[in-house]
C-alpha positions in Angstrom: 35.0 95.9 -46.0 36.6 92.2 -45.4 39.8 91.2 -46.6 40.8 87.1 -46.7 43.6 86.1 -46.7 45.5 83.0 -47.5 45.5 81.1 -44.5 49.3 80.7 -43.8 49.8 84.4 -44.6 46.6 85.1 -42.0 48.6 82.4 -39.4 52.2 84.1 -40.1 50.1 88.0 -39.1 48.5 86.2 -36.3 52.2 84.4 -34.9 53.8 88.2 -35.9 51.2 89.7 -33.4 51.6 87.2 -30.6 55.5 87.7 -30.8 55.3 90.9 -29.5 57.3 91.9 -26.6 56.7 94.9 -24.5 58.1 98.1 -24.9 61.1 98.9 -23.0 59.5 102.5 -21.8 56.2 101.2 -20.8 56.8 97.9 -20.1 53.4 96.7 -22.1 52.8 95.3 -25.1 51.8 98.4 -27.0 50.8 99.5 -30.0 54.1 100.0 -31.5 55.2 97.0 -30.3 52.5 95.4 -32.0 53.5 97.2 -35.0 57.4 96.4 -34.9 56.4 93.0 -34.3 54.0 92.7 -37.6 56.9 94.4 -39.5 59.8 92.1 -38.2 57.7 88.7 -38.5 55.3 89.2 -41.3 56.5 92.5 -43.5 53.6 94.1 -42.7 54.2 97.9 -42.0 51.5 101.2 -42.1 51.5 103.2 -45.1 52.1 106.2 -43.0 55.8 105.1 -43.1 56.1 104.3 -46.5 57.5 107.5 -47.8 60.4 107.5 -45.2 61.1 103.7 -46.3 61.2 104.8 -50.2 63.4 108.0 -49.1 65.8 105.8 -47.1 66.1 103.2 -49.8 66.7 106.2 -52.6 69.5 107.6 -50.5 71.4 104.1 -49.4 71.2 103.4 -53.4 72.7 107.1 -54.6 75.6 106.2 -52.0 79.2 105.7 -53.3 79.9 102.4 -53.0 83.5 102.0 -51.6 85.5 99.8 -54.1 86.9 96.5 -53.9 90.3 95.9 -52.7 
């Protein structure tokens, strides 16, 4: 199955990729460097993280917020 893309969304993925640096542990540009890259650049992240995103952003929302002084 193909999937097009708006070209500027298709160029910011591409420039997202090509930032990558390498790991620190491996010293490569691996595949979770690939994947922090698309994340930080383009907002693209695997659905196999989704559910710890949503359970992160319920709990930093049911936080006190400390008042103003």
């Amino acid at each position: 199955m193909s999937t097009y893309l708006p070209a500027p969304v298709f160029a910011a993925i591409v420039a997202a990729a090509l930032a990558a640096k390498p790991s620190p542990f491996s010293g490569t540009v691996d595949e979770d460097s690939i994947i922090i890259a698309l994340g930080e650049h383009a907002d693209v992240w695997p659905d196999t993280i989704r559910a710890d995103v949503e359970a992160a952003e319920r709990a930093a929302t049911a936080l006190p917020r400390p008042e103003a002084a």
